[in-house]
N, C-alpha and C positions, 0 to 999 in steps of 0.2 A: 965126240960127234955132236954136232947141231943138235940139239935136242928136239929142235921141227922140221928136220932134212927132211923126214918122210911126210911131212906135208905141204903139198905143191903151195905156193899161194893161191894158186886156184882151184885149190880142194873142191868139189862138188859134191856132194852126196845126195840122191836122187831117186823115188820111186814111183808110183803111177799117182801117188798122191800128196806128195810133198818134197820141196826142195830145199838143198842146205848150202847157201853158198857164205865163201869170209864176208863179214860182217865189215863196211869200207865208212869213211867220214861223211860221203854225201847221205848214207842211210836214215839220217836224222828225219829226212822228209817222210821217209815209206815208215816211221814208227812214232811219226809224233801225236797221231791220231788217239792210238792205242794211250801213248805218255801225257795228252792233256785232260784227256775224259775216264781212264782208268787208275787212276792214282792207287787204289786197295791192291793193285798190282804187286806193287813193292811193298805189303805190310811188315813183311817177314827180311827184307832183304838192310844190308847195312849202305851200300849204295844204292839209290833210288836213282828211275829215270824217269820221276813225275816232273810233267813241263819240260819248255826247250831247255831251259837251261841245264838241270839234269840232266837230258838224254844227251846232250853236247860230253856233257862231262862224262857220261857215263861209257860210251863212244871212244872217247879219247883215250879213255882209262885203258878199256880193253885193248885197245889199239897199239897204246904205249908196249903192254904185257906180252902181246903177240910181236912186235918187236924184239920185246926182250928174250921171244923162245919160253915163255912160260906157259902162253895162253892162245888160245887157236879160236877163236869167236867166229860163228855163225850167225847170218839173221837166217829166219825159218819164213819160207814163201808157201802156202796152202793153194795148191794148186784149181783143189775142184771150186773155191770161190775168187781165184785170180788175187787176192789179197795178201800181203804179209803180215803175217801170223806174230811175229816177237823174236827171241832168239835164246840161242844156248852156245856152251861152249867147252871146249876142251882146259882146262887149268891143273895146275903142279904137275905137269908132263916130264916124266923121269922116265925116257928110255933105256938111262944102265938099270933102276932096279926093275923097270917093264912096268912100271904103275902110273897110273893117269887120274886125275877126278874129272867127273861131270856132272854141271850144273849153271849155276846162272840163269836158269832158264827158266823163262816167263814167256805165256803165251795172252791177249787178249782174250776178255771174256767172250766171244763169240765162239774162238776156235777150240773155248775147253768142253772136253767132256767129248770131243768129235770124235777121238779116233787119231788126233794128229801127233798129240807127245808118244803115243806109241810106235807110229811110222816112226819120228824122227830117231826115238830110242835105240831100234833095230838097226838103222841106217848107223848111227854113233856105234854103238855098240859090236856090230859086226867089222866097223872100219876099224878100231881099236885093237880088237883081238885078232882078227885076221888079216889086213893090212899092217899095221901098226906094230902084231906080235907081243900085246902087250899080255900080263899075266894076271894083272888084279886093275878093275877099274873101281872107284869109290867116289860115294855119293853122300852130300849129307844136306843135312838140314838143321831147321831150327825145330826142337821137340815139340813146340809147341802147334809146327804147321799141319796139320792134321791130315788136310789136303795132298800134300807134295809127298807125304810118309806113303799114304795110304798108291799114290799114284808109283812111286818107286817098287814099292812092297808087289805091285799089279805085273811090273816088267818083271819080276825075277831077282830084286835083290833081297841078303840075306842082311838082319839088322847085326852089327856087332858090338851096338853096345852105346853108351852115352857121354859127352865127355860133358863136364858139369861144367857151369859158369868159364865155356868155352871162349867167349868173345862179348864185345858190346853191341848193343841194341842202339837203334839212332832217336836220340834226343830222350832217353832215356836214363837213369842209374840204374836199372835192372840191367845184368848180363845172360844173355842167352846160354842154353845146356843147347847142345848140336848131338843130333842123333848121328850117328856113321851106318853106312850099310855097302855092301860091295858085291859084287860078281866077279869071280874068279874064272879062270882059263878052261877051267873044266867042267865048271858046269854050265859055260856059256855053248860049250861042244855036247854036254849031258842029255841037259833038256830046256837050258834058259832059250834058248836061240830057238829050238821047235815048239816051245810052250807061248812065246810072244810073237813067231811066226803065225801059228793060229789063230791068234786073235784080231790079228790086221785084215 
């Protein structure tokens, strides 16, 4: 099976305060704002989208991946200030084992701390396990990003552990250690789903 059958290319995901739509080539304009004045944006990330050139590239990339059926990219529209926000994304999408990661995702300094990565979360999160039928979604990061740990740890994931000198850092000889953390099927039906319900 298509491993992105079940995702239309017009995927939507939508609620009174934020919108999720695919992530398209002309997007470059609605996030270059965020890509030439926010650079600290990507400290953590191994692809950057500081400046046009970067976000071109960075665009493409995703683009090429959601062709490929591996990756399902969103830019994120913030409804109550009419602006787009940044984006996130669906990647390692395995419908035979039912597991998906989520991440990529970068918001503008303006829209952190709002209230918006938790819409967005809910909206991902809920599409995943109850459209999607998936069983395990996972999340990781760089251990050192204190921020994105603590903001994951907020929606309801569980940490499971640390893979050491997991990957490279950019323009660096230190390798990154990548924290894992996941939400599972049943506890997104438990209490994940009505504990980050409350909070929006």
């Amino acid at each position: 099976m298509n491993s992105t059958s079940k995702f239309s290319q017009n995927t939507i995901l939508e609620d009174d305060f934020v919108l999720l739509r695919p992530l398209l080539a002309n997007d470059i304009e609605n996030l270059l704002d965020i890509s030439l004045n926010e650079p600290e944006t990507w400290e953590y990330s191994l692809v950057r989208a500081n400046g046009r050139e970067n976000l071109e590239n960075y665009i493409q990339l995703a683009l090429k991946a959601k062709e490929n059926n591996t990756e399902f990219p969103f830019i994120v529209f913030d409804k109550r200030s009419g602006k787009y926000a940044g984006s996130t994304r669906f990647y390692d999408i395995n419908l035979a084992f039912k597991t998906i990661q989520l991440g990529y995702t970068w918001y503008g300094k303006n829209f952190r701390g709002t209230g918006l990565n938790k819409h967005c979360k809910y909206l991902l999160l809920q599409f995943a396990f109850e459209t999607l039928g998936m069983e395990r979604v996972e999340f990781r990061a760089d251990n050192n990003n204190q921020r994105s740990i603590a903001a994951m740890k907020s929606i309801g994931c569980k940490v499971e552990g640390v893979m050491r000198s997991h990957m490279p850092t950019l323009g660096s000889e230190i390798r990154r250690d990548s924290i894992i953390l996941s939400i599972l099927k049943n506890e997104w039906f438990g209490d994940v789903k009505e504990n980050l319900k409350s909070k929006l």
